[in-house]
C-alpha positions, 0 to 999 in steps of 0.5 A: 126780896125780904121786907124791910120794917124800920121803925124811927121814933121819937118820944116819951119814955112813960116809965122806967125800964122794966129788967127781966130774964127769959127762960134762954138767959137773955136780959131784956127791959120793957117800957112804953114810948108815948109818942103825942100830937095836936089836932084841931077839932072844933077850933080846940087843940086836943092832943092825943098820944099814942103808947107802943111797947117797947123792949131792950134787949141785951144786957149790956144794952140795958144797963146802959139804957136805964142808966140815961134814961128813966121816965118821962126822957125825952128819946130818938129811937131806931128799931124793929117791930115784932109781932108777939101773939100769946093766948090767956085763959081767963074764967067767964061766969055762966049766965045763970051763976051756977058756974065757970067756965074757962075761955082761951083769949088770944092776944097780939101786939106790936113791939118795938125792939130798940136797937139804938136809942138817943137822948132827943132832947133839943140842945141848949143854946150857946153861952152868947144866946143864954146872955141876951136879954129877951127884951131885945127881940120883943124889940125888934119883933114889934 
């Protein structure tokens, strides 16, 4: 039986979409999902965000993508994630300043691939609701 990796998420768009070529022609964009909750530490709300990578994939995809949503878009999203490992090189002074040398960096990271994304923003109210005054439930709340 094969895994199932199904990721729901809802978020915060923390910029707008990125739009890049690969070396094959396919069309993708990048954006990070900043997803935040409130902890009580010592009696004090702290909140703390969570920030994962996210990528679109697919032309059309994208298009559609950045057209409703830029940053800060409140957004549901349904998707996958993929393990990317890339390695850097990066030059390192020696102890004794005489030189450089140069040190492979592996690096890996989790990425969401969206496959379907929703404005998650709550829906406003109805006309009838928008008109009552806010008095009235203070009344009868007290």
């Amino acid at each position: 039986m094969s895994d199932l990796c199904r990721v729901l998420m809802i978020g915060h768009l923390s910029r707008d979409l990125e739009r890049h070529i690969r070396d094959d022609g396919v069309v993708y964009a990048v954006s990070t999902l900043c997803a935040a909750r409130t902890l009580l530490l010592a009696g004090r709300p702290v909140v703390e965000t969570t920030r994962i990578a996210m990528e679109v994939v697919g032309a059309a995809r994208v298009a559609s993508v950045a057209q409703q949503f830029g940053m800060s878009s409140r957004v549901l999203v349904e998707g996958h994630l993929e393990l990317r490992e890339s390695v850097r090189i990066e030059r390192l002074p020696l102890a004794d300043g005489a030189g450089e040398v140069l040190v492979r960096v592996p690096r890996s990271e989790l990425a969401l691939v969206v496959e379907t994304i929703f404005n998650a923003d709550p829906p406003l109210p109805a006309a009838e609701a928008q008109r009552q005054p806010a008095q009235v439930w203070l009344q009868e709340a007290s």
